[in-house]
N, C-alpha and C positions, 0 to 999 in steps of 0.2 A: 740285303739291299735296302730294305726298310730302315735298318739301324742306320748306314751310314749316310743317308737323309735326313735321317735326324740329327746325326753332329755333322751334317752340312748345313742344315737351318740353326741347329744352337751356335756353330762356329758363326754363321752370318749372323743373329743377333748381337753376339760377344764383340764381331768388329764393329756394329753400327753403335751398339753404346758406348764402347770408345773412341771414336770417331765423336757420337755427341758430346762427349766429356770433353774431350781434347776441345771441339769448337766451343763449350759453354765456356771452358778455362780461356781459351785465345781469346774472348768475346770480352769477357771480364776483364781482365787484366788491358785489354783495351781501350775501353770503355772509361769515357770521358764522368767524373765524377762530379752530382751536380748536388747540389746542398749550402748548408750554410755554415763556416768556420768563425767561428768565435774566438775575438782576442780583450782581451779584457785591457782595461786603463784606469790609473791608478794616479791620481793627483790632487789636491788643496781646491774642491770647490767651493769651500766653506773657508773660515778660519785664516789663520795664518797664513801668507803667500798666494792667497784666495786670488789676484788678480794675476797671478802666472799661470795656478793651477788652471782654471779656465781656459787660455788662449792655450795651453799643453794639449786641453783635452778638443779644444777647435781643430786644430792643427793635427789631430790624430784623426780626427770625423772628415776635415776634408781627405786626408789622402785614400781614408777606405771608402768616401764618396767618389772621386777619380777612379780607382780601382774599379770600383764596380760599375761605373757609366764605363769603361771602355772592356766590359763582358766580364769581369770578375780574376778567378784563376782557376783554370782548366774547366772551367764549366761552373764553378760554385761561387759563390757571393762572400763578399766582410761582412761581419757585423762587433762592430765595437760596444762595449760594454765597460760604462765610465763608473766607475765608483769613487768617492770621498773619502780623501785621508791626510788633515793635514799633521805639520808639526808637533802640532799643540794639541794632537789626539792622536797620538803615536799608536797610545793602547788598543785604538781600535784594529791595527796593522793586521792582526791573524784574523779577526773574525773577518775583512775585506777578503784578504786574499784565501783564505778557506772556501769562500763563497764562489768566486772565481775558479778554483782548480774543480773544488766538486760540484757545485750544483750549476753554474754555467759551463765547465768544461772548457773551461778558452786554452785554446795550443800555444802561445804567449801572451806578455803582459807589457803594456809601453808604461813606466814608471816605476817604480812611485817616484814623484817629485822629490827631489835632493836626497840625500846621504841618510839620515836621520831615521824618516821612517821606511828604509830598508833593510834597515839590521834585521826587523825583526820576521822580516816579511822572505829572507833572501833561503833562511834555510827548509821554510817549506817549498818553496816553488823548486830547490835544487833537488829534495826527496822526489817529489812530482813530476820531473822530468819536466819542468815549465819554463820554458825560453823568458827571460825578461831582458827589457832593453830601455835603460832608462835614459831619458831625453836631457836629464842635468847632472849625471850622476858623474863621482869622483874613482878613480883608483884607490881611495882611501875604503873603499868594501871590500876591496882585495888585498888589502895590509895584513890578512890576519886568517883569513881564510879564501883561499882559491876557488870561487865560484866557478861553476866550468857552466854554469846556463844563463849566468851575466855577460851582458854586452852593453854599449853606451854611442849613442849618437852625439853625444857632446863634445867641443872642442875642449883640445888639451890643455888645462891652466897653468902648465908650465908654460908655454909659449907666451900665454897672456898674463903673468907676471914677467918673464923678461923683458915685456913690451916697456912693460911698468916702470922695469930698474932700467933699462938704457934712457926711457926722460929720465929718472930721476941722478945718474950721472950726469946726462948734457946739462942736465939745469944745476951743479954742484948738490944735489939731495943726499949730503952724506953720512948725514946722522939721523936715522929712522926708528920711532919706536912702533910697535906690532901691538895690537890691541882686539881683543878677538873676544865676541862672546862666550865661547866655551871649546875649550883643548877637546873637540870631534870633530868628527865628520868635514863637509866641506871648510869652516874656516879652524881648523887644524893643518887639513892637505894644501890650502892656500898659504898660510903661517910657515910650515915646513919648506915650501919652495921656496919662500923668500927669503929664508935664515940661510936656505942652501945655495942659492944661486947668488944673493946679496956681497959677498968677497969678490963675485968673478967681474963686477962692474964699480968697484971700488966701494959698494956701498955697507956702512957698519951698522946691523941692527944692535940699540943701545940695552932694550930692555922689550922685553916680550910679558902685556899684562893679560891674565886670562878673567873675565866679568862672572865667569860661572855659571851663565843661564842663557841657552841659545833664541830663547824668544824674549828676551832682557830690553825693559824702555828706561834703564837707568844707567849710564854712562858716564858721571858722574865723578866719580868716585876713580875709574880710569883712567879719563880726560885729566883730570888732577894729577896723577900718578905721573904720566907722560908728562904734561906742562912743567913739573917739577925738573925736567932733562934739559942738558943741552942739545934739544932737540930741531932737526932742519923740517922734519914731516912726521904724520901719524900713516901706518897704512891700517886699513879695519874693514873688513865686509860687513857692509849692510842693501838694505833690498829695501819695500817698498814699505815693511810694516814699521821701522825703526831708522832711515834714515834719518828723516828732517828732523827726530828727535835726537838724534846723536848731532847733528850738527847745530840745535837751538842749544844744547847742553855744552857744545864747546863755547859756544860763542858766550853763553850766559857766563862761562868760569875762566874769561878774557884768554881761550888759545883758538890763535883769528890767522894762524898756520897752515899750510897743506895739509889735505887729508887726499891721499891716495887708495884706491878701493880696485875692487876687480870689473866685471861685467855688469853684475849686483846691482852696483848703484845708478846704471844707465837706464831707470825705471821711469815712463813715463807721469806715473802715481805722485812723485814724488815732485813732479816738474810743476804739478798740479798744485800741491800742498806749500812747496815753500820753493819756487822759482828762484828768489835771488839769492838764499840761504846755498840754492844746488851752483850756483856760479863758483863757491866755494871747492867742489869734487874735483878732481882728476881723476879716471880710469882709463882703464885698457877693456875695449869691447870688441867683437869680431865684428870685420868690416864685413858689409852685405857685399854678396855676389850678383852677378846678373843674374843666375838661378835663384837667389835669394829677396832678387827687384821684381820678377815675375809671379813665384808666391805670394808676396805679398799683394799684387794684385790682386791674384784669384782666393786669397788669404779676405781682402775688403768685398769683394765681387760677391762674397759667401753671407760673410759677416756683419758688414755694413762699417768696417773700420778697419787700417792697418792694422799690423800685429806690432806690440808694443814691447815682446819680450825676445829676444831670442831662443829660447826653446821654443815656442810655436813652430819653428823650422823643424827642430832637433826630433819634437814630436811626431812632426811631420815625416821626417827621416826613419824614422825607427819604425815609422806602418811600412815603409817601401823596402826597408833592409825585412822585415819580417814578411812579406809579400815576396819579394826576391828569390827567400830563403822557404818560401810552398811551394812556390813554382821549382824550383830545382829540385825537393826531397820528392815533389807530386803529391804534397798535400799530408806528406807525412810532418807527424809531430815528434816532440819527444828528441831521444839522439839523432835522429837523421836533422832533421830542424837545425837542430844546434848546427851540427859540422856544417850545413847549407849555409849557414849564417855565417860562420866560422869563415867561410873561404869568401864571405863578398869581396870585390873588387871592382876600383871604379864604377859602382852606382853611381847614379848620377843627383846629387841631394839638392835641399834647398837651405840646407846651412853651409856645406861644403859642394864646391861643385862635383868631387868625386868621394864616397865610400868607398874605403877598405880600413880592415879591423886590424890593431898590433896583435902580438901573438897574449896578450892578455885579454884579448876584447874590447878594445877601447880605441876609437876612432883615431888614423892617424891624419895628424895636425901641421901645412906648412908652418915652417915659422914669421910667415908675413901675413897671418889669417887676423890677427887683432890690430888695434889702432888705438890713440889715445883720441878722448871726447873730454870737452865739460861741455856746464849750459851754458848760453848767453841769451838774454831776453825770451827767454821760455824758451828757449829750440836747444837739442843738441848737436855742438858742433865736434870736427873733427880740430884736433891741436896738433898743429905741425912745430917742429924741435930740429 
C-alpha cells in the first residue's frame, strides 16, 4: 500500500512538470517579443554622391521613426545603424559591412548606394544570411551572379529609358551617340538598355565612348569623340558630382546639342551650380505619386527641407519592405526574412504606390511611372511631347 502511494505522488509530480513544461513552452512561443532589431544603412555621407547618400539615409530614419511611434513590431523597436561608404572609397566596402553582420548584428542592410560599391559588399552579406535592399540599385549585380538575399526598391530603368527613346522619336532623335563614364555598373546597365531597346523606336546608336573612370570630371576628350558624328543627341548619366562639368565641357568644345540622361541628372545640386547650363538636359524621371506628395511632407516636417532626390522614397521603401517582411517571419532573420520579403505584395510605398518584387527581386515597374523634365528658370519642369 505504502509503494503504490508513492508512484501515485511520483506519477503526480511527473504529470505536474509536464503540465508546467507544456505551459512554459505555450507561454513562450506566445509571448510577444520586446527588444531592439538592428538594421544597418549603408550610403555616401561623405564623398562622392554625398548629397544623395544623406537624404538615403533621412528617408531610412524616418520610416524606422514611424515604425516605432506607432508600437514598433510585435512588441520590439528599429534601430538603424548608418554607416559611410561612398564611391570613391569603395575599399572601405568589407571593413562597413563586416562591422554591421558581426558586431552590430543587423537582420538587413538598406543600401549600399548605387551598383559599385556592392560588388564587394554582396558576397559577404549572402554567406551571412543578410537581407539587403538597396534603394538605387540596378539588375546589373545580378548579371553574373544570382544574389538570392538581394532585393531593390528602385524603379525599373528600363521603363525610364523607353520614356527617353519615345521623346527622342517624336522629336526625330535619330542618330545618338552613348557616352558613359566606365563600361559597369549602373551606367553600363543604362548603356545596354539603350543599344537594346534603341531599333524598337526607330532610333540608331552611332557610336558608344567609354571615359574609363566612373568618378571622371574630364569629358573632354568624349565630348569631341561624339561631336566628330553625325550626331542628333548625346545620352550620358551624370549626377550631382560631374554634371555642370560635363555640360561646361561640351559647351567649351562648341557641341550646344541634346544631351539626354536618366533620373541622375534631375539633381537639385546641380540646379544650384549651373542653372542655365541645366536648361540644356533632357531626362526621364519617376513622376511623384500622391503617396510620394505626402512623404514628402512628413520627409520636410522632419527635416526642415523637401527631398531632393528620389531615393529618399526608395530608402524609405526598403525600411517598410524590410518591416513587412519581420512582421510576417515574427521577427525572424536570415531565410525566413528573405522568402517574407520575397512574397511582398502591394505595400503600399512612397516611390511607388504599391510593392511587389519580380521573381529576381527587383521592384516591379508600370510603364507610365517616369516623365520627362528639364530646368527652366531654376525649377524643374515636366516636358510634354
Amino acid at each position: 500500500m505504502q509503494n503504490t502511494n508513492k508512484i501515485k505522488v511520483t506519477l503526480s509530480v511527473i504529470i505536474v512538470i509536464i503540465l508546467l513544461v507544456v505551459a512554459s513552452v505555450y507561454l513562450t512561443s506566445n509571448k510577444k517579443t520586446t527588444g531592439i532589431i538592428k538594421i544597418g544603412g549603408i550610403s555616401a555621407l561623405t564623398g562622392v554622391g554625398s548629397g544623395i547618400g544623406e537624404e538615403e539615409s533621412r528617408g531610412a530614419r524616418l520610416a524606422v521613426e514611424e515604425i516605432n511611434a506607432k508600437g514598433g513590431i510585435h512588441g520590439s523597436t528599429l534601430e538603424l545603424i548608418s554607416e559611410d561608404l561612398s564611391i570613391d572609397k569603395i575599399k572601405n566596402g568589407t571593413t562597413v559591412v563586416q562591422k554591421l553582420i558581426n558586431v552590430d548584428k543587423v537582420v538587413a542592410i538598406v543600401g549600399p548606394q548605387w551598383d559599385e560599391p556592392a560588388f564587394p559588399i554582396l558576397p559577404l552579406t549572402e554567406a551571412a544570411k543578410v537581407v539587403v535592399i538597396g534603394p538605387d540599385s540596378s539588375p546589373m549585380l545580378k548579371a553574373e551572379t544570382d544574389y538570392k538575399y538581394l532585393f531593390s526598391t528602385w524603379y525599373d530603368n528600363q521603363v525610364g529609358v523607353r520614356e527617353l527613346l519615345r521623346y527622342a522619336e517624336k522629336k526625330g532623335l535619330t542618330r545618338i551617340t552613348i557616352v558613359k563614364p566606365t563600361a559597369s555598373g549602373f551606367w553600363e546597365y543604362t548603356a545596354s538598355i539603350f543599344k537594346r531597346e534603341a531599333p524598337n523606336f526607330g532610333v540608331t546608336v552611332i557610336d558608344e565612348i567609354d571615359i574609363g573612370n566612373p568618378i571622371t570630371l574630364d569629358f573632354k576628350t568624349g565630348i569631341m569623340k561624339a561631336k566628330e558624328k553625325n550626331l542628333d543627341a548625346i545620352f550620358v548619366v551624370t549626377s550631382d558630382y560631374n554634371q555642370c562639368t560635363f555640360i561646361k565641357q561640351a559647351e567649351q568644345i562648341g557641341y550646344n546639342g541634346i544631351t539626354l540622361g536618366t533620373e541622375a541628372s534631375g539633381d537639385p545640386v546641380s540646379i544650384e551650380q549651373c542653372p542655365k547650363l541645366m536648361e540644356k538636359r533632357l531626362f526621364s524621371t519617376p513622376t511623384q505619386t500622391e503617396n510620394g506628395k505626402a512623404f514628402a511632407e512628413r520627409f520636410k516636417a522632419r527635416f526642415g527641407s523637401y527631398p531632393r532626390f528620389p531615393s529618399a522614397a526608395t530608402a524609405y521603401d526598403a525600411v517598410l519592405t524590410i518591416a513587412r517582411g519581420l512582421e510576417k517571419s515574427n521577427l525572424k532573420g536570415g531565410e525566413a526574412l528573405r522568402d517574407a520579403i520575397a512574397e511582398t505584395k502591394n505595400l503600399k510605398g512612397a516611390g511607388l504606390d504599391s510593392i511587389s518584387f519580380n521573381k529576381i527581386g527587383f521592384i516591379n515597374t508600370p510603364e507610365n511611372t517616369f516623365e520627362m523634365q528639364t530646368v527652366k528658370n531654376g525649377e524643374f519642369v515636366k516636358v510634354n511631347y
